[in-house]
C-alpha positions as CSV (number, residue, x, y, z in Angstrom):
1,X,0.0,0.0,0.0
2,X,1.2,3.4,0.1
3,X,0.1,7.3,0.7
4,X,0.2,10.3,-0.7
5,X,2.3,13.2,1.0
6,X,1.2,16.6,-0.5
7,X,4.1,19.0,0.4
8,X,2.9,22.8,0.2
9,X,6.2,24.6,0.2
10,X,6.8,23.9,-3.3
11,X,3.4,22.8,-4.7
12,X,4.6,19.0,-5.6
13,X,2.9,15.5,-4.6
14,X,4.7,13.3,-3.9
15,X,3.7,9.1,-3.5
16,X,6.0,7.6,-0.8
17,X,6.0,4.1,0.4
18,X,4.0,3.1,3.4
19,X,5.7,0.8,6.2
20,X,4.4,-2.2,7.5
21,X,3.2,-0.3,10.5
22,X,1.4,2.4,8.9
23,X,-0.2,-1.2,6.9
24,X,-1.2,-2.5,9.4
25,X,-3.3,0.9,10.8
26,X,-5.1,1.0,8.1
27,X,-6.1,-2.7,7.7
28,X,-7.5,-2.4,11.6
29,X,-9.1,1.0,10.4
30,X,-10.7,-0.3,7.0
31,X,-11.8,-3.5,9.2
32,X,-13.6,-1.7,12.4
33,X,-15.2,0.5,9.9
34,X,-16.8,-2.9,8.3
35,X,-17.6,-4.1,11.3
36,X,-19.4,-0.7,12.8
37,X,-21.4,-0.7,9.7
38,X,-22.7,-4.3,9.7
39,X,-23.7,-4.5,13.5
40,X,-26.0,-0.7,12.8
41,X,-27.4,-2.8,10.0
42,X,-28.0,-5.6,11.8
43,X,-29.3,-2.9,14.5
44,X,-31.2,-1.0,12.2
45,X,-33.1,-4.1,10.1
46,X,-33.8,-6.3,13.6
47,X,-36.6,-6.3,16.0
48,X,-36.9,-7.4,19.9
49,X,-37.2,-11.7,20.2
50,X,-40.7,-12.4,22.6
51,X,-39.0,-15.7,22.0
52,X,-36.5,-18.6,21.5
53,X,-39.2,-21.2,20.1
54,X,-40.9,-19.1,17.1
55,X,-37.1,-18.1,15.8
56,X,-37.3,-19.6,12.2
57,X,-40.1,-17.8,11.5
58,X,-39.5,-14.1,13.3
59,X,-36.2,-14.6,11.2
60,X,-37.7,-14.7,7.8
61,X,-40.0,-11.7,9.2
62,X,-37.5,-9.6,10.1
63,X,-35.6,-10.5,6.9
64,X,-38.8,-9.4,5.2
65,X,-39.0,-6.3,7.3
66,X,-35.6,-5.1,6.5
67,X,-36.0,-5.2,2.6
68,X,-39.5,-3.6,3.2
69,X,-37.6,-0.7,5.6
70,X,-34.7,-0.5,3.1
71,X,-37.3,-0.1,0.4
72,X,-39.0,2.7,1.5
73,X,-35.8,4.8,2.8
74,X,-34.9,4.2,-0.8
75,X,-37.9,6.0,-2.4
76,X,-38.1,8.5,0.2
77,X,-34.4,9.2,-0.3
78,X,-34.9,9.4,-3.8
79,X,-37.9,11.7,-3.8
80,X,-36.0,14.1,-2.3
81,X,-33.4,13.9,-4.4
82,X,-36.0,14.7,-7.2
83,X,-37.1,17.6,-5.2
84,X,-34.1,19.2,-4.8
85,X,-33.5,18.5,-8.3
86,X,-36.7,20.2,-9.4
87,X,-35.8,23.4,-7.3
88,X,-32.6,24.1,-8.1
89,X,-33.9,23.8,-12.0
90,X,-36.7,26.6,-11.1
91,X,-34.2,28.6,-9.2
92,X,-31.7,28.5,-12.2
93,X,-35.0,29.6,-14.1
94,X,-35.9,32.2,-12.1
95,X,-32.5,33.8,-12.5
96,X,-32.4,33.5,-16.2
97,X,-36.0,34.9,-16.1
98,X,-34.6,38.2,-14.0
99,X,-31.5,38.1,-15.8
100,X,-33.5,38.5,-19.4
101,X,-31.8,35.8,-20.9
102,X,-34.4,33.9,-21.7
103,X,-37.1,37.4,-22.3
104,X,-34.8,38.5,-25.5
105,X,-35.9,36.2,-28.0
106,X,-36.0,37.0,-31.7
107,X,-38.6,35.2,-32.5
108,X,-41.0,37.1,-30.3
109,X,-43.9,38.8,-32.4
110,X,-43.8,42.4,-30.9
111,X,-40.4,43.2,-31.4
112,X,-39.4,45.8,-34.2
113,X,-38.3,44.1,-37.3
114,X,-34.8,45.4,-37.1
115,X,-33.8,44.3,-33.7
116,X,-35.2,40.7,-34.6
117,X,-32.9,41.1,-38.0
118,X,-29.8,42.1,-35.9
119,X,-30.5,39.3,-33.1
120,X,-30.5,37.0,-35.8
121,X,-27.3,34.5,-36.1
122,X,-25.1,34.9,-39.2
123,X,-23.8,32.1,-40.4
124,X,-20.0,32.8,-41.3
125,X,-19.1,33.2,-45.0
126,X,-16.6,30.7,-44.8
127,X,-17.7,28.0,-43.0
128,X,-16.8,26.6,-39.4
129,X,-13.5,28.5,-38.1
130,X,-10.9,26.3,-37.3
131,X,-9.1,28.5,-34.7
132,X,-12.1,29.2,-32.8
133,X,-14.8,26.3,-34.1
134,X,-18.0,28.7,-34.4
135,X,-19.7,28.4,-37.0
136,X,-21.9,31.9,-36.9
137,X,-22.0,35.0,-35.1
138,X,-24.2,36.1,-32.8
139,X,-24.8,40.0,-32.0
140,X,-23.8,41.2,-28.6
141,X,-26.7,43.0,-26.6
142,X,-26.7,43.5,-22.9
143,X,-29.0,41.4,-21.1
144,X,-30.7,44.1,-19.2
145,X,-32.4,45.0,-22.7
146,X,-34.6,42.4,-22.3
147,X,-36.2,43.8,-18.6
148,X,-38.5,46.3,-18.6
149,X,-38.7,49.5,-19.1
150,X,-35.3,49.5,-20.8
151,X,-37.2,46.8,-22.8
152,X,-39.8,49.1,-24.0
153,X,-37.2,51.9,-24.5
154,X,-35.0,49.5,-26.6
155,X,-38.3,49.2,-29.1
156,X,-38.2,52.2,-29.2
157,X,-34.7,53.0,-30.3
158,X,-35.0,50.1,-33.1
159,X,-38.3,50.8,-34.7
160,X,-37.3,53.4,-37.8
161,X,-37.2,52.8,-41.9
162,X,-34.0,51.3,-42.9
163,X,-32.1,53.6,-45.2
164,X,-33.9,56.3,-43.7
165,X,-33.2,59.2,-41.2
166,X,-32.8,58.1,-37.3
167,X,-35.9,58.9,-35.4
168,X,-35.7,62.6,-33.6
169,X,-38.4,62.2,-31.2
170,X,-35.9,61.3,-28.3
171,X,-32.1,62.5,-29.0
172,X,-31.1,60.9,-25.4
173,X,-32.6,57.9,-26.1
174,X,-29.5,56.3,-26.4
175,X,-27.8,57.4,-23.2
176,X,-31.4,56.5,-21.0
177,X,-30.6,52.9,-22.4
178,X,-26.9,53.1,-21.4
179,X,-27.9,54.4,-17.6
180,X,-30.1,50.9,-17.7
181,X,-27.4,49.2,-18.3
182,X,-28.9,48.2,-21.7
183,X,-25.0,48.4,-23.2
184,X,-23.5,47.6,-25.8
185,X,-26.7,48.5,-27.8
186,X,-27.3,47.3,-31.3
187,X,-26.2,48.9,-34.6
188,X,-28.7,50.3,-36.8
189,X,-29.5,50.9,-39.9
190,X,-30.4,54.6,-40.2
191,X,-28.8,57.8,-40.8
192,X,-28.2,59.8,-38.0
193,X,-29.1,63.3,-37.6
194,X,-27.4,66.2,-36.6
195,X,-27.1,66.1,-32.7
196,X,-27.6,69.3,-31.5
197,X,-28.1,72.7,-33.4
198,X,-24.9,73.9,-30.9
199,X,-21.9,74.0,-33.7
200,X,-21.2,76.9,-35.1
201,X,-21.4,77.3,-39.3
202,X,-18.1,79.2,-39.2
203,X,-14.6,77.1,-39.5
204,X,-13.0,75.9,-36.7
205,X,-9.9,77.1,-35.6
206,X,-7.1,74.3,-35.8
207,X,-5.5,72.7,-32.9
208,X,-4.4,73.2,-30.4
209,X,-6.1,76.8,-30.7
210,X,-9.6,74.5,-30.6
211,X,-8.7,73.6,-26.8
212,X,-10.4,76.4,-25.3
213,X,-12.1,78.1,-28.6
214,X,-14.2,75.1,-29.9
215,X,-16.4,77.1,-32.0
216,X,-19.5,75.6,-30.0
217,X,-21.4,77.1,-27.1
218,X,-20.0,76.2,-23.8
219,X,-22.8,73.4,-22.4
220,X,-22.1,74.7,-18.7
221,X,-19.9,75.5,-16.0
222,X,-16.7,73.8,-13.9
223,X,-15.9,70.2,-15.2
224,X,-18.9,70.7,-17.3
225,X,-17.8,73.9,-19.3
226,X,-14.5,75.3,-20.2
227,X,-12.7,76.1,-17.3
228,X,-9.2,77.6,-17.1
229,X,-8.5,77.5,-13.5
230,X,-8.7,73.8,-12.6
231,X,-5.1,71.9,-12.1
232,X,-2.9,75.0,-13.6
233,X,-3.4,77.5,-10.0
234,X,-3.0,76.5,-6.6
235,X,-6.2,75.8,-4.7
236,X,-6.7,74.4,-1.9
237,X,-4.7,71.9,-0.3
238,X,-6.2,68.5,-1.8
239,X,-6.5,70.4,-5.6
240,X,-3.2,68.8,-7.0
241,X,-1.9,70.8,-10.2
242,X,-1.1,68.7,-13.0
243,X,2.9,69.6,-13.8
244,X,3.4,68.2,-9.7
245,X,1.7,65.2,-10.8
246,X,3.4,64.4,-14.1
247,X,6.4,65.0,-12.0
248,X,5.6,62.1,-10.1
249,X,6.0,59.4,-12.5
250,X,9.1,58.3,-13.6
251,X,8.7,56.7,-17.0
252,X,6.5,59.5,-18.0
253,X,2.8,60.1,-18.9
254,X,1.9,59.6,-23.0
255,X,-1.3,58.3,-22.2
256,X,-4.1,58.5,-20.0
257,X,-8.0,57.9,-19.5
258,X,-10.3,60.4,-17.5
259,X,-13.5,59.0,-15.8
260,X,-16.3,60.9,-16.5
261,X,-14.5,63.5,-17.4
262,X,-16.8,66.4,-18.7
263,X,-16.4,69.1,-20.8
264,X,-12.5,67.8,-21.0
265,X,-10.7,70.4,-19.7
266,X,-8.3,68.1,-17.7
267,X,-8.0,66.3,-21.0
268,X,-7.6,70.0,-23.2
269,X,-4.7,70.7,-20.2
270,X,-3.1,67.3,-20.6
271,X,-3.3,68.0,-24.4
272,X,-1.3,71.3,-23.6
273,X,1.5,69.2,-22.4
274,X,1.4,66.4,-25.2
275,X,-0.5,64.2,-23.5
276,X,-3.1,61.9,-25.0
277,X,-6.3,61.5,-22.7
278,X,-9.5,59.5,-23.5
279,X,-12.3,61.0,-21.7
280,X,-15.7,59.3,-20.7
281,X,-18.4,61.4,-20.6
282,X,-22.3,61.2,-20.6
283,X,-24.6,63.7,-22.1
284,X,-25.4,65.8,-18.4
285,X,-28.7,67.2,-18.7
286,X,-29.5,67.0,-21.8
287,X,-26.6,69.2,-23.2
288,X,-24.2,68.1,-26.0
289,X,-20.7,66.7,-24.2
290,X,-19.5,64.3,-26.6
291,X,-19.8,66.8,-29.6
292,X,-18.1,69.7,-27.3
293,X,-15.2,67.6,-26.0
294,X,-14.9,66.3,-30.0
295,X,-14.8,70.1,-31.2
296,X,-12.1,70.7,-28.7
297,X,-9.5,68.4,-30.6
298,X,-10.0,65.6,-28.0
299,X,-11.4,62.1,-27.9
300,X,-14.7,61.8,-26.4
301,X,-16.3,58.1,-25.7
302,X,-20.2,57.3,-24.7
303,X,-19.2,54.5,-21.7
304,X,-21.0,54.5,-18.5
305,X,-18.4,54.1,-15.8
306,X,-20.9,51.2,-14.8
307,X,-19.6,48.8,-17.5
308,X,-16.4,47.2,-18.7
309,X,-14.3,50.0,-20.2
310,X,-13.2,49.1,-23.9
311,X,-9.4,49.1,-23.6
312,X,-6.9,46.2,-22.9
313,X,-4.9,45.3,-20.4
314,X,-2.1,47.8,-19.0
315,X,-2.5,50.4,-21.6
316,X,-3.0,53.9,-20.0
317,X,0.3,55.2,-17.7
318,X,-2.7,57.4,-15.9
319,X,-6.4,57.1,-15.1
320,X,-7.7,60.3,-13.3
321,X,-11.3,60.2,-12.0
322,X,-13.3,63.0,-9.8
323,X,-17.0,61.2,-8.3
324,X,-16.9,59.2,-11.0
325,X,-16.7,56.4,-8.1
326,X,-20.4,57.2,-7.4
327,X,-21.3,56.5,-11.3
328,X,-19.5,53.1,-11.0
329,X,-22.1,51.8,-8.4
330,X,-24.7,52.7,-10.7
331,X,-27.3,54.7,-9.2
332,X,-29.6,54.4,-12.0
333,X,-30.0,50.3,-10.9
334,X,-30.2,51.1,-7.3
335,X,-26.3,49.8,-6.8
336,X,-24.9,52.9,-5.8
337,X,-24.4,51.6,-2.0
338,X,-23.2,48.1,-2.7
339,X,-19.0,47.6,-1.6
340,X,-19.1,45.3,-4.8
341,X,-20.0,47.8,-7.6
342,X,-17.1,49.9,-6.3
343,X,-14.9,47.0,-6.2
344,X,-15.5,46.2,-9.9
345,X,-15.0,49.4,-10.8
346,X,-11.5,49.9,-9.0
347,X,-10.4,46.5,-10.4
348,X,-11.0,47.6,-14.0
349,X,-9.6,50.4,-13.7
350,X,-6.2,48.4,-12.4
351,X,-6.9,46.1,-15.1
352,X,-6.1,49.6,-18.0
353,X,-3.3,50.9,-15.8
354,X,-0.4,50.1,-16.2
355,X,2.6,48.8,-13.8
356,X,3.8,51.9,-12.4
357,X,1.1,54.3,-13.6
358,X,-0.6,56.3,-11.8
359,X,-4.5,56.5,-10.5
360,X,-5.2,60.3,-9.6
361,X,-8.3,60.4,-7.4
362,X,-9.0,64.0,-7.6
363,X,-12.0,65.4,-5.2
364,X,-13.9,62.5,-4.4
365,X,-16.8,63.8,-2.6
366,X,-17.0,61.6,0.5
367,X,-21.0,61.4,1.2
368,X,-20.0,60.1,4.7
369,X,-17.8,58.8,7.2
370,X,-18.1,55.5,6.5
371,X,-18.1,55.8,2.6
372,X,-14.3,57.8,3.3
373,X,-13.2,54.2,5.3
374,X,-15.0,52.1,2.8
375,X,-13.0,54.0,-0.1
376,X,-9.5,54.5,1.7
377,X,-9.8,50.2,2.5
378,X,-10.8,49.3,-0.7
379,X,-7.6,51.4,-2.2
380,X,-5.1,49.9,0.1
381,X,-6.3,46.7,-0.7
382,X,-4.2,46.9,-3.6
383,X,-1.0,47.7,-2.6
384,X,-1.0,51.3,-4.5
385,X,2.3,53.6,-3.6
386,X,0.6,56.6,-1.8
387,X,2.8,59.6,-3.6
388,X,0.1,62.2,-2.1
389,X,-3.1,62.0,-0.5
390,X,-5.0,64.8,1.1
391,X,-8.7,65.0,2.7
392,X,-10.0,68.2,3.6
393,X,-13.4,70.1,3.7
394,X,-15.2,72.2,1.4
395,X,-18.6,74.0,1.6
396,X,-21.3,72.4,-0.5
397,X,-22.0,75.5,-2.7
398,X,-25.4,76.3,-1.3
399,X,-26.7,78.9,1.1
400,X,-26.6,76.5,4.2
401,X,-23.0,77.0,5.1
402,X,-22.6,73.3,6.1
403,X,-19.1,71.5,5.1
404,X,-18.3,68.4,3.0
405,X,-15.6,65.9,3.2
406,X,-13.6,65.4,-0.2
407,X,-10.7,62.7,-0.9
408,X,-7.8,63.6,-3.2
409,X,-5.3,61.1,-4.0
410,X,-2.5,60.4,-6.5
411,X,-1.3,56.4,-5.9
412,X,1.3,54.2,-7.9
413,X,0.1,50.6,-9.1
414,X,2.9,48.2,-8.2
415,X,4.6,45.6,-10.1
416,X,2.9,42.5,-9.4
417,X,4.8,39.2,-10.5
């Protein structure tokens, strides 16, 4: 006989030879557990002897019994089993029911005609791929389309006339279905209109003149207008100006990603100091964003800081984000106070940053103690390099004179083997 010795220092099993002691243990052990089981059957299947003289026949009772007791453990054993078959298959249903996997079907009658055409899978032109071994494609749409009302709202955005202009009756309509979490959405087949009347005939001037004179009306004011103040003159003492931050890296910043990021004037400043920034932004009350920061020279992108950002892994040497923290737990699906939604935000963003970037937290507005802990754990949970970190208090803008706690933070990501 012999054992297995698993040896954890270095991850290796190892089979080694068992002595004729360690034999002999487990002989006695494999022989009293025989035993122990035979005397509880014996225990289990018998019945009290009234007496010596009617033996032969309370044996072949009790030998009846036994099978008849055995029997019926049997079927009650197994319609339990069946039960908890049964509910695990209507849980697992119930899931995919909430889920929507199982509401977005193509074939159902009062879908619009396009979305049932893009649904539908394409075979490939060539045949069965022999890297991957599909054989057709099958469109990519969130399953949170399928739930109501982004359900009704997603009809909505696919009922129009091929070939024909978009439909103008909801110009947001696309960014109420992101907020659902109804992303990616599907392609269509219609020619978009003009977004917003906001562009100016005249020609725009060229970059990097374009940074702060677009040629379009500003949509608003701070992060969500043009603003020539922020990150360029000292502030207070958790606004971190940008040529203090780029001094903190030491391979350099080429390119970066902001969260939610506006208007772009971190992105327009960046720009100033050849600096390429990607910046997420969402159309803010209705006003234009995307087709501002695109007017300034920069590179806008229609993401909700609630989903997977589009990059791969290690990419960016910075990711700067303001409260875009808050957007990641998704207030819009009532996840705006789970840990989790945070945590799979600050994982993704690890995932686009590179070893040795940089994460710039910059004013996190802290709704409460507890959210400040919850934040400053979740950060130190991944090793990050604190090169600064500030938290101060600022009054909240209205008449009431009452204070509020922001965050500012600039961390390294560490090399991790």
């Amino acid at each position: 006989m012999g054992s297995v010795s698993l040896k954890i220092g270095d991850g290796t099993a190892r089979f080694r030879h068992a002595t004729v002691c360690s034999s002999a243990v487990h002989l006695l052990m494999l022989a009293s557990v025989l035993i122990t089981n035979l005397f509880a059957l014996y225990a289990f299947t018998s019945a009290p002897s009234p007496s010596v003289s009617s033996a032969p026949a309370l044996l072949a009772h009790r030998s009846g019994s036994g099978q008849r007791n055995l029997s019926v453990i049997s079927e009650h054993v197994a319609l339990i089993i069946r039960e908890i078959e049964a509910s695990e298959r209507r849980l697992h249903q119930i899931e995919r029911e909430l889920a929507g996997y199982d509401t977005l079907d193509p074939a159902k009658p009062s879908l619009p005609s396009e979305l049932k055409l893009f649904l539908a899978r394409h075979p490939l032109p060539l045949g069965r791929d022999s890297r991957s071994g599909i054989t057709e494609m099958v469109a990519s749409v969130a399953h949170f389309c399928a739930r109501s009302p982004a359900a009704d709202l997603l009809a909505r955005y696919m009922s129009y006339k091929p070939a024909a202009p978009c439909p103008t009756d909801d110009p947001l309509l696309p960014q109420k279905l992101i907020a659902k979490a109804c992303e990616p959405l599907p392609r269509r087949r219609c020619l978009t209109r003009r977004a917003s009347p906001t562009a100016a005939a005249a020609p725009r001037l060229p970059f990097p003149q374009c940074l702060w004179n677009p040629g379009a009306k500003n949509p608003g004011g701070g992060v969500y207008g043009v603003d020539r103040q922020m990150w360029v003159k000292p502030g207070g003492k958790i606004d971190f100006l940008i040529d203090d931050v780029l001094a903190l890296s030491s391979r350099g910043i080429r390119i970066g990603f902001d969260i939610g990021g506006g208007a772009g004037n971190f992105a327009a400043r960046m720009a100033e100091r050849n600096v390429t920034i990607v910046t997420s932004t969402l159309e803010i009350g209705g006003k234009p964003m995307n087709e501002f920061v695109a007017a300034r020279g920069l590179f806008p992108l229609l993401l909700s800081p609630a989903q997977r950002f589009p990059f791969y892994n290690s990419v960016f040497d910075l990711v700067h984000s303001t409260n875009a923290l808050d957007e990641g737990g998704a207030p819009a699906l009532g996840q705006a106070s789970h840990p989790e939604a945070l945590e799979f935000l600050m994982f993704d963003i690890d995932r686009i940053l590179r070893a040795g970037g940089l994460f710039w937290l910059d004013n996190y507005l802290c709704a409460d103690e507890e959210r400040k802990r919850m934040v400053t754990r979740l950060i130190e949970r991944f090793g990050y390099k604190k090169l600064k970190w500030a938290v101060g208090e600022k009054a909240n803008g209205n008449s009431s004179g009452k204070t509020q706690v922001y965050l500012s933070a600039v961390l390294q990501k560490p090399a991790r083997s």
